[in-house]
N, CA, C and O atoms as CSV, one atom per row, in Angstrom:
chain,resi,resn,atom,element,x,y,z
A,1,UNK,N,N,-4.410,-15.615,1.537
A,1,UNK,CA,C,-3.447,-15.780,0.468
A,1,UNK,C,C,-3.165,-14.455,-0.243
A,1,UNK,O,O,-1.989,-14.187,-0.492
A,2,UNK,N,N,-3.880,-13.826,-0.502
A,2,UNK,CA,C,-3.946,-12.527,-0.966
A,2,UNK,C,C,-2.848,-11.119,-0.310
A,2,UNK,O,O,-2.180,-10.188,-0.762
A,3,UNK,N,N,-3.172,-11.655,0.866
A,3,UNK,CA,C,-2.595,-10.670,1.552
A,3,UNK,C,C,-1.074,-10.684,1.510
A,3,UNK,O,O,-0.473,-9.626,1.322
A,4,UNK,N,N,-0.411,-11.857,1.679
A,4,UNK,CA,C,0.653,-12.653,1.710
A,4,UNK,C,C,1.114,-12.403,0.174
A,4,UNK,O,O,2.173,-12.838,-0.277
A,5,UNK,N,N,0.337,-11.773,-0.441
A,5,UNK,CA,C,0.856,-10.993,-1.904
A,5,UNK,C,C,1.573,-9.921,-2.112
A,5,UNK,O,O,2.492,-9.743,-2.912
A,6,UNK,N,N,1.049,-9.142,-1.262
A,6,UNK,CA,C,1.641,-7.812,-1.106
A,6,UNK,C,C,3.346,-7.824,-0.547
A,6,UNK,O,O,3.863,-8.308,0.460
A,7,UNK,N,N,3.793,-7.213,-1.474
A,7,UNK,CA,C,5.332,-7.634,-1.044
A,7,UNK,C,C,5.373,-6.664,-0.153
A,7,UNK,O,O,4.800,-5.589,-0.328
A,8,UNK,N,N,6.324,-7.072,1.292
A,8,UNK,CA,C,6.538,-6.227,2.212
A,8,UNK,C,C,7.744,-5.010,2.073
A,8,UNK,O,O,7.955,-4.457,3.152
A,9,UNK,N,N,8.272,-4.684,1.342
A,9,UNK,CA,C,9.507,-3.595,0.538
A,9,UNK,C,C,8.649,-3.224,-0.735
A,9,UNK,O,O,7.995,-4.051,-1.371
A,10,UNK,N,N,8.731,-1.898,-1.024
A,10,UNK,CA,C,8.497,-1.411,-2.423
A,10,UNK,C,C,8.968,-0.042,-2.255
A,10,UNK,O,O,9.076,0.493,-1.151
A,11,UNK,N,N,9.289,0.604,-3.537
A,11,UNK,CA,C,9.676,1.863,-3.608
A,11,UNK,C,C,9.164,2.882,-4.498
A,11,UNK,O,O,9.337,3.086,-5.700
A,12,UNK,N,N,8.211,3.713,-3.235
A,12,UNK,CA,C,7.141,4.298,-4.065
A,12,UNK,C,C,7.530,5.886,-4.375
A,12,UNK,O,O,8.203,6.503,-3.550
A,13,UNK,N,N,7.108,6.471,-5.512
A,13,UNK,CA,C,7.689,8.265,-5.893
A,13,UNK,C,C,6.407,9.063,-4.874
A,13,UNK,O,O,5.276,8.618,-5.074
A,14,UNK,N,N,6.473,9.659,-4.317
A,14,UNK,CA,C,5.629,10.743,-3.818
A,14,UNK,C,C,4.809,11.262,-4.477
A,14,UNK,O,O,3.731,11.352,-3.889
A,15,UNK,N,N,4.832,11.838,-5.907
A,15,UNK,CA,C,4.273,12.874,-6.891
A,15,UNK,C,C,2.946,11.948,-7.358
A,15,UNK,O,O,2.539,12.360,-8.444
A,16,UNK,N,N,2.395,11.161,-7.006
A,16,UNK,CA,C,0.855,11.171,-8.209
A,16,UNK,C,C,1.397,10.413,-9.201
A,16,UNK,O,O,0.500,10.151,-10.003
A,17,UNK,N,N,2.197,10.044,-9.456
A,17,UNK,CA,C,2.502,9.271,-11.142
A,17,UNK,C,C,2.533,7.735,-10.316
A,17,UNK,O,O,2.865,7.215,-9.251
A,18,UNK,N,N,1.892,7.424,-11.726
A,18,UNK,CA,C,2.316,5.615,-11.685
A,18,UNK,C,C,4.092,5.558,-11.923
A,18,UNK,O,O,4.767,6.409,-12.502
A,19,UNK,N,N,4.438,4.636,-11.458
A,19,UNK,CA,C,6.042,4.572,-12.032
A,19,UNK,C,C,5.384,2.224,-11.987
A,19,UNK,O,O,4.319,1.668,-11.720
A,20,UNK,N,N,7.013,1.631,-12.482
A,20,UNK,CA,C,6.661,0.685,-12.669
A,20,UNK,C,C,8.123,-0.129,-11.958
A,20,UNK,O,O,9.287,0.237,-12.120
A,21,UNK,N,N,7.637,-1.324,-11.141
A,21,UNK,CA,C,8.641,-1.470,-10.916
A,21,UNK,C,C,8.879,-2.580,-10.049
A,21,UNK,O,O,8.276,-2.639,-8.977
A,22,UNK,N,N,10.069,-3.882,-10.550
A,22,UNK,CA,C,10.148,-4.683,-10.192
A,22,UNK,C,C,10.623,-5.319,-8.807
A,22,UNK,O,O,11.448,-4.899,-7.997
A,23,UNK,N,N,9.720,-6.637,-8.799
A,23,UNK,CA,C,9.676,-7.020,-6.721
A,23,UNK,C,C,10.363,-8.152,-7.247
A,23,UNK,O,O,10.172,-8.652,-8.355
A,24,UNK,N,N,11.163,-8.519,-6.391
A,24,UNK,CA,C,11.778,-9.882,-6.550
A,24,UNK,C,C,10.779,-10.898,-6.141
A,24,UNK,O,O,10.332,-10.659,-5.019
A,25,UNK,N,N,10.292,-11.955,-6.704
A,25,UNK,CA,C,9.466,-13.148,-6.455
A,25,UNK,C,C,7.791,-12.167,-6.749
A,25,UNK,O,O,6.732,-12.616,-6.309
A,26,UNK,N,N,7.838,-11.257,-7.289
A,26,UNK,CA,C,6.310,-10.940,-7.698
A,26,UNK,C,C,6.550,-10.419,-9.181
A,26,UNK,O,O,5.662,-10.546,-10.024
A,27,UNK,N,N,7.813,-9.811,-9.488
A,27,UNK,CA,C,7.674,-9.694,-11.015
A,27,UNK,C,C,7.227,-7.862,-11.555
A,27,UNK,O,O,7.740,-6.872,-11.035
A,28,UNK,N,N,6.531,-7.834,-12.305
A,28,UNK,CA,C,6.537,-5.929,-12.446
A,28,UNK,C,C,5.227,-5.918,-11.766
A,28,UNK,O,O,4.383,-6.808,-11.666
A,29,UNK,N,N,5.251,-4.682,-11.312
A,29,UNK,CA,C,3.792,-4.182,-10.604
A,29,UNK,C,C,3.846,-2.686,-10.682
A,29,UNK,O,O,4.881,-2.022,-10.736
A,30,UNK,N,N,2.767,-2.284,-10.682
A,30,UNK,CA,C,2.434,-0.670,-10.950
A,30,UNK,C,C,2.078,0.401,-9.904
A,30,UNK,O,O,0.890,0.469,-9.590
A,31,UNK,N,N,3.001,1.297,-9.286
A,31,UNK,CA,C,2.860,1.343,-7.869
A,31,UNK,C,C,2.761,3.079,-7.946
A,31,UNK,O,O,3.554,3.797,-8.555
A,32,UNK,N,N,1.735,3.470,-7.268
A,32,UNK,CA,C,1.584,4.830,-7.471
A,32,UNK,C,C,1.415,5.349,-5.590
A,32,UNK,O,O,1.010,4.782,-4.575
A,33,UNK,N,N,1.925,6.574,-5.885
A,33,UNK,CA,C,1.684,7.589,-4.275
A,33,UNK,C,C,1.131,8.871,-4.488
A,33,UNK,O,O,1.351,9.602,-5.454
A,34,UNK,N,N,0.228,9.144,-3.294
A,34,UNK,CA,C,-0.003,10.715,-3.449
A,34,UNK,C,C,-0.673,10.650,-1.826
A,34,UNK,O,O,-1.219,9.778,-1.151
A,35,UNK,N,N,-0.349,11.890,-1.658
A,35,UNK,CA,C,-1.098,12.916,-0.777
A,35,UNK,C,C,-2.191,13.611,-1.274
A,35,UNK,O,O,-2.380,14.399,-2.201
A,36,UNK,N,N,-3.040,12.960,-0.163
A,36,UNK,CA,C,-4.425,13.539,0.150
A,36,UNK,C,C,-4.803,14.829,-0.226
A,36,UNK,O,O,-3.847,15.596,-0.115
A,37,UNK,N,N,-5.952,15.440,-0.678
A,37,UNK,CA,C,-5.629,16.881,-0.028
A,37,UNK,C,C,-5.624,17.462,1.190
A,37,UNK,O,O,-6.291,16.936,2.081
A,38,UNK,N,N,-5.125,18.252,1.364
A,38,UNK,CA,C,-5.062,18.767,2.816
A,38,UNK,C,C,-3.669,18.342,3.459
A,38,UNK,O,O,-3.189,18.899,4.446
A,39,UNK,N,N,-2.938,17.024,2.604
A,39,UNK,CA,C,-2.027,16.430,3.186
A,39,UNK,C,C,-2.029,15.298,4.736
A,39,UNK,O,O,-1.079,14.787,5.328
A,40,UNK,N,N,-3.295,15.238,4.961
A,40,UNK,CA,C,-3.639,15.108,6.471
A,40,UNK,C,C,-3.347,12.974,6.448
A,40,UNK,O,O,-3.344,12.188,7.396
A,41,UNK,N,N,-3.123,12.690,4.757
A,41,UNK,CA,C,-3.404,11.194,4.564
A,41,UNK,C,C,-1.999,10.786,3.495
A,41,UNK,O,O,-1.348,11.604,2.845
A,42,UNK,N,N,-1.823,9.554,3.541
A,42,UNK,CA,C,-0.475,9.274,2.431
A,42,UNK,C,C,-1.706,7.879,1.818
A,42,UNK,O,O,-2.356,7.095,2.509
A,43,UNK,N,N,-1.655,8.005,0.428
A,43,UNK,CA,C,-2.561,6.658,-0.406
A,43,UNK,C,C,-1.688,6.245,-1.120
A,43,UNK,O,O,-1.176,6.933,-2.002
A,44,UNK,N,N,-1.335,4.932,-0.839
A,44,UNK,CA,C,-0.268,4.276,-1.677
A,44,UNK,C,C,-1.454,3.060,-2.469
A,44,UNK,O,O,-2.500,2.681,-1.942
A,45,UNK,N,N,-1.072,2.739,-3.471
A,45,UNK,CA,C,-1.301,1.767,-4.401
A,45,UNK,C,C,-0.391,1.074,-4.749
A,45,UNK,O,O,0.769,1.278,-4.391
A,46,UNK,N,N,-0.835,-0.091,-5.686
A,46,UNK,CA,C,-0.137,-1.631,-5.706
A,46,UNK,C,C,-0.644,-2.375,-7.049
A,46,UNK,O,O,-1.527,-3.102,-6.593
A,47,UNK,N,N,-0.605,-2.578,-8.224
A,47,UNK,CA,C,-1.237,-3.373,-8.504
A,47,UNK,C,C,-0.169,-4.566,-9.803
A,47,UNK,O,O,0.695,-4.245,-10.618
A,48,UNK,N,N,-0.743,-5.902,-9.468
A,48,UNK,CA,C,0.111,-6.893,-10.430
A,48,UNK,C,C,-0.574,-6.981,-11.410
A,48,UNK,O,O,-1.725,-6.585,-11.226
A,49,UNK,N,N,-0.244,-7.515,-12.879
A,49,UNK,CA,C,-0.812,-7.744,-13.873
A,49,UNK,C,C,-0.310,-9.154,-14.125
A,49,UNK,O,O,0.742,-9.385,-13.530
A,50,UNK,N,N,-0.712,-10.002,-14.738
A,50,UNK,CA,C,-0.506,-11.621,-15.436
A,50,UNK,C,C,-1.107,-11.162,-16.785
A,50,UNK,O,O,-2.063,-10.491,-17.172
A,51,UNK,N,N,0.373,-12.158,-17.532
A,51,UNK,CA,C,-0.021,-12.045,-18.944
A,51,UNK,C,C,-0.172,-13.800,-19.401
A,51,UNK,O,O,0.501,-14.704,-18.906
A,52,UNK,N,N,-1.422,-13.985,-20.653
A,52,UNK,CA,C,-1.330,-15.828,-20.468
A,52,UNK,C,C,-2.048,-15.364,-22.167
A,52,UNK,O,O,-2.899,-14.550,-22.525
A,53,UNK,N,N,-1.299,-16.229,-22.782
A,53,UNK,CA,C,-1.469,-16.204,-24.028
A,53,UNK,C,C,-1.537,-14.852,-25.074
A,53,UNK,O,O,-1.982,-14.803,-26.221
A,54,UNK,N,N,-0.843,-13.624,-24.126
A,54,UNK,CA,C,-0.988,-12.807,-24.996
A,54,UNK,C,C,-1.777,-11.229,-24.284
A,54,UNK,O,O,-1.461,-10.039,-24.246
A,55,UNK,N,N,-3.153,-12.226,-23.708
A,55,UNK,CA,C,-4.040,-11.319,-22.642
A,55,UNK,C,C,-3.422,-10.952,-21.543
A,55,UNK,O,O,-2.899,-11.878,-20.923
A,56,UNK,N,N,-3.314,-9.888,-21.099
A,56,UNK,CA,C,-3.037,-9.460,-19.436
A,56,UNK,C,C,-4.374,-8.713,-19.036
A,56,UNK,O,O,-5.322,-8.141,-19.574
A,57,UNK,N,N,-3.811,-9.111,-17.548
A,57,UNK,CA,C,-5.053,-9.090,-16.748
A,57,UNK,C,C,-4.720,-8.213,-15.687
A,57,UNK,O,O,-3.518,-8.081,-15.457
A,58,UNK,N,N,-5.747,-7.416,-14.807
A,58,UNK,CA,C,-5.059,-7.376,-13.366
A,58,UNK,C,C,-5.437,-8.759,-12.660
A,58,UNK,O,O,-6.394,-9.494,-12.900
A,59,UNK,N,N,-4.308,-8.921,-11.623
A,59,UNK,CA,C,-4.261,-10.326,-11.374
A,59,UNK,C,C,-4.495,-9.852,-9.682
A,59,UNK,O,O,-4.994,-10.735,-8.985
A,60,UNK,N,N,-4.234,-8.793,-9.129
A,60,UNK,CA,C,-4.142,-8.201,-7.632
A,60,UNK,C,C,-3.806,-6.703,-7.511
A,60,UNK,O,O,-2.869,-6.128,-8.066
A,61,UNK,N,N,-4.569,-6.264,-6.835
A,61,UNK,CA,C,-4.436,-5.144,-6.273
A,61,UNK,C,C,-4.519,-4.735,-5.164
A,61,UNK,O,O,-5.482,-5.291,-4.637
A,62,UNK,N,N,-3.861,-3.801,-4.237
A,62,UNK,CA,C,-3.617,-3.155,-2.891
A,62,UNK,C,C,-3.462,-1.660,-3.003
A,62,UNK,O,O,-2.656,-1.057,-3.711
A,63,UNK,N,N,-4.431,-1.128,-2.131
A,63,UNK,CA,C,-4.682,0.265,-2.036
A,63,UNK,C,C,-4.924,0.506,-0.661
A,63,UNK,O,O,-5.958,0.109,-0.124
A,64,UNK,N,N,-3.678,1.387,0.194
A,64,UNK,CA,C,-4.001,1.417,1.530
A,64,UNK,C,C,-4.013,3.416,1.705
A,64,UNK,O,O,-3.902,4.346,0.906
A,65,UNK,N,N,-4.204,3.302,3.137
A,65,UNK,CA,C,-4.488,4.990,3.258
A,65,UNK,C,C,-3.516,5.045,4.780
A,65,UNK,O,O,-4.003,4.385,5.698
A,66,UNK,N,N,-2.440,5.646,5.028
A,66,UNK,CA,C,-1.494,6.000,6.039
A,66,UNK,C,C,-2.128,7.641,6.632
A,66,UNK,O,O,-2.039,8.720,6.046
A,67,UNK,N,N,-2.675,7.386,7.788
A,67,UNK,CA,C,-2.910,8.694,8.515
A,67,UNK,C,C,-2.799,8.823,9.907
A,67,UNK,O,O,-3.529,8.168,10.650
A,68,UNK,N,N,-2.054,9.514,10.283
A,68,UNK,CA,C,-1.480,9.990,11.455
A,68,UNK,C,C,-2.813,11.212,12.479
A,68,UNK,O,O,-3.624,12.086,12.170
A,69,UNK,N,N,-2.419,10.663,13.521
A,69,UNK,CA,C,-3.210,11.658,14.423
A,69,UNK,C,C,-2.726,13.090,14.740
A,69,UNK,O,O,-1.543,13.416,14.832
A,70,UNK,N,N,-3.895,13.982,14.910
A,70,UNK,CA,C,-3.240,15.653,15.020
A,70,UNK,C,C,-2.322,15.577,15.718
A,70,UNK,O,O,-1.396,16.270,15.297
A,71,UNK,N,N,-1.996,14.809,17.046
A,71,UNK,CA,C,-1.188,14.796,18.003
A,71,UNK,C,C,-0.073,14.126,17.369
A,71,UNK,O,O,0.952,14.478,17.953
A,72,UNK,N,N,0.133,13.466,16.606
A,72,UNK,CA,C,1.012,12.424,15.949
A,72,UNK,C,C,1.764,11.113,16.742
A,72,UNK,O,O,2.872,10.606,16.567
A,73,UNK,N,N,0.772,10.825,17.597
A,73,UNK,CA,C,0.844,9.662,18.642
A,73,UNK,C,C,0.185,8.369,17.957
A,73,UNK,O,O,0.265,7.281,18.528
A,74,UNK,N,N,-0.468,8.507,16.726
A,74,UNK,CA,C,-0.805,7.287,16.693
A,74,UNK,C,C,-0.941,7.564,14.798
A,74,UNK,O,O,-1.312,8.542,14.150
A,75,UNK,N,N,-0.401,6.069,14.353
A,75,UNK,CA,C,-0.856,6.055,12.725
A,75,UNK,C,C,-1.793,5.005,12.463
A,75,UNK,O,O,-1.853,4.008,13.181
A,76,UNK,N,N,-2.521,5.185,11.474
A,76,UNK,CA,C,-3.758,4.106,11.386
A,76,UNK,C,C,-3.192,4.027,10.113
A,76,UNK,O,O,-2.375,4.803,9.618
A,77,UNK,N,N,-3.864,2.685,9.452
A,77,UNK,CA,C,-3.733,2.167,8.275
A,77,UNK,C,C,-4.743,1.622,7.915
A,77,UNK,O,O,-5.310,0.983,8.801
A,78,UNK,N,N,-5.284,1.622,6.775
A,78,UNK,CA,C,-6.455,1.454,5.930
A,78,UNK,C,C,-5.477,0.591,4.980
A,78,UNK,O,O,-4.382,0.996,4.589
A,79,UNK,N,N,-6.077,-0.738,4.653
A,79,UNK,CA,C,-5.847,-1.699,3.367
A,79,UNK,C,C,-7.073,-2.285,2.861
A,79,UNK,O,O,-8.109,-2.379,3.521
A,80,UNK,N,N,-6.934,-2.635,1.789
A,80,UNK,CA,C,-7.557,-3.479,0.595
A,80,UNK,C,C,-7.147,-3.564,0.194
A,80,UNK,O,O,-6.430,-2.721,-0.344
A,81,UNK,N,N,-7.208,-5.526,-0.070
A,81,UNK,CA,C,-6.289,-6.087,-1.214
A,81,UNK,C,C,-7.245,-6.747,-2.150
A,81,UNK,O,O,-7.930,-7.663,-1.696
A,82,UNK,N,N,-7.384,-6.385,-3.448
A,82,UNK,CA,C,-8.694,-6.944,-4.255
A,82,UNK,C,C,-8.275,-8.131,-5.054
A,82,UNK,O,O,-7.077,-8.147,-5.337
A,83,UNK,N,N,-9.085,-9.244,-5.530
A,83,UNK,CA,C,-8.397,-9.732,-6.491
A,83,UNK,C,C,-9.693,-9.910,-7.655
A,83,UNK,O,O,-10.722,-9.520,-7.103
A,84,UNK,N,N,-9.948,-10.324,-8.936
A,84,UNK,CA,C,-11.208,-10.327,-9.162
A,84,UNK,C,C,-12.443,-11.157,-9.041
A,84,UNK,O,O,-13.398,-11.152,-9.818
A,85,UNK,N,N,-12.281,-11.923,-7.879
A,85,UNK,CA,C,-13.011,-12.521,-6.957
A,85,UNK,C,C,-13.339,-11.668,-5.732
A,85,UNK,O,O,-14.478,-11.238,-5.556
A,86,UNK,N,N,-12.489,-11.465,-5.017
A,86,UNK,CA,C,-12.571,-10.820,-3.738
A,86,UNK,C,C,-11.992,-9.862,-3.357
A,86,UNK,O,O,-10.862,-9.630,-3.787
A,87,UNK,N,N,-12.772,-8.808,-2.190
A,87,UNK,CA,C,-11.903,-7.916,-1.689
A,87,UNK,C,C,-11.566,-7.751,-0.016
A,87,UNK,O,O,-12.450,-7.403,0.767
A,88,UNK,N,N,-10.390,-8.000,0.353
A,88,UNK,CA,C,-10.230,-8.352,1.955
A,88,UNK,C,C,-9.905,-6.986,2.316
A,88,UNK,O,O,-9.034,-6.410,1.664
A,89,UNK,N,N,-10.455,-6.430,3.212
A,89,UNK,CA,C,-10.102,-5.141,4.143
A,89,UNK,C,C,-9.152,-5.544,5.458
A,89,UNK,O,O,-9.235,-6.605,6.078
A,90,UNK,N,N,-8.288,-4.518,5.718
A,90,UNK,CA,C,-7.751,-4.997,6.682
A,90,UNK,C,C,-6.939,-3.251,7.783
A,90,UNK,O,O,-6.548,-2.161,7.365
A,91,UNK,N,N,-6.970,-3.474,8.329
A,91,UNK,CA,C,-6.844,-2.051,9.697
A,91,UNK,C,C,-5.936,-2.541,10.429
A,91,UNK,O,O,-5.777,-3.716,10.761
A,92,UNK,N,N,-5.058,-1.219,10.798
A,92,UNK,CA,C,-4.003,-1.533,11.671
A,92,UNK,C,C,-3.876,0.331,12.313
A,92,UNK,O,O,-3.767,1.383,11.683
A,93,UNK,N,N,-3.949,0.062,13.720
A,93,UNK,CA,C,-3.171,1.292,14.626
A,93,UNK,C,C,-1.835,0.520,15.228
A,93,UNK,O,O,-1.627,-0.569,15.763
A,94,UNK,N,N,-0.913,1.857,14.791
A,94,UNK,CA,C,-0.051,1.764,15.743
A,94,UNK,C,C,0.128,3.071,16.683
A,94,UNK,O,O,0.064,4.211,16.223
A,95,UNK,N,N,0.354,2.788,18.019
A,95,UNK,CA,C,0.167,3.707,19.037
A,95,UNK,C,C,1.809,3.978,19.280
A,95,UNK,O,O,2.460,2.947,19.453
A,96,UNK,N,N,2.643,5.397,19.318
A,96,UNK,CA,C,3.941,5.968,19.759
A,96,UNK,C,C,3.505,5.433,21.765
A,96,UNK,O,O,2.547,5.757,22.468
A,97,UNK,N,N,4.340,4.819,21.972
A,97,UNK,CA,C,4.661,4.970,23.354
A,97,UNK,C,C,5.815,5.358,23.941
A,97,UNK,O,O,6.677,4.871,23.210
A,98,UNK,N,N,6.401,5.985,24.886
A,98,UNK,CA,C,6.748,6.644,25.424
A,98,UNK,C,C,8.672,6.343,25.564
A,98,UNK,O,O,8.682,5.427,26.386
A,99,UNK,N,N,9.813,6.558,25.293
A,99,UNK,CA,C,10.767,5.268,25.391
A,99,UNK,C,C,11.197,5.435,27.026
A,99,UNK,O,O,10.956,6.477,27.635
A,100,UNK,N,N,11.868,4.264,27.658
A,100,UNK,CA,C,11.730,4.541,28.878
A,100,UNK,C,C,12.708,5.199,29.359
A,100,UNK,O,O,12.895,5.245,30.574
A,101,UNK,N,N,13.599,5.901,28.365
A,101,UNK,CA,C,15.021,6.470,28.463
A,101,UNK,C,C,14.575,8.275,28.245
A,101,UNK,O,O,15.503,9.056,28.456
A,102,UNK,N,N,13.788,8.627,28.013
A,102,UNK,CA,C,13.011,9.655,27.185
A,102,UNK,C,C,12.872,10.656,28.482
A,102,UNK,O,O,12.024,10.258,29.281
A,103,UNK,N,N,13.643,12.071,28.906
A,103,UNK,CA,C,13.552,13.193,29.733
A,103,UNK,C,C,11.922,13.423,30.177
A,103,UNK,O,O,11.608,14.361,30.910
């Protein structure tokens, strides 16, 4: 369920700053980017807040890590989506293959 949170579109600034900014069917969320040092990684963040009587909370958060191979044939992805119960990890490679039209 958690995962199925993370809205699949967002529009994140490059520079290190939080910016704030609304998802259709999730409402405001606080979405920050930066490069690694070295540049070798992209760390995007995610997080929703719920407000209920006044109190806000974090209600979900997603923090993944985008890194590409020296060769740049393959990108891996690092996720966690936390909520304050639980935290689900989740990994993804994608491998460049070859197109079959390609000299």
């Amino acid at each position: 369920m958690a995962l199925q949170t993370v809205p699949s579109q967002a529009t994140y600034n490059l520079d290190g700053k939080k910016t704030t900014d609304h998802i259709s069917g999730q409402g405001d969320v606080q979405l920050m980017a930066k490069w690694s040092k070295g540049g070798k990684s992209l760390e995007l963040s995610i997080a929703y807040t719920e407000s209920n009587n006044g109190q806000t909370r974090l209600a979900l958060s997603s923090k993944e890590r985008w890194t590409l191979s020296g060769d740049g044939q393959t990108l891996k992805v690092q996720r966690t989506v936390s909520t304050q119960s639980t935290s689900i990890p989740s990994f993804s490679s994608f491998v460049r293959k070859p197109r079959p039209d390609a000299p």
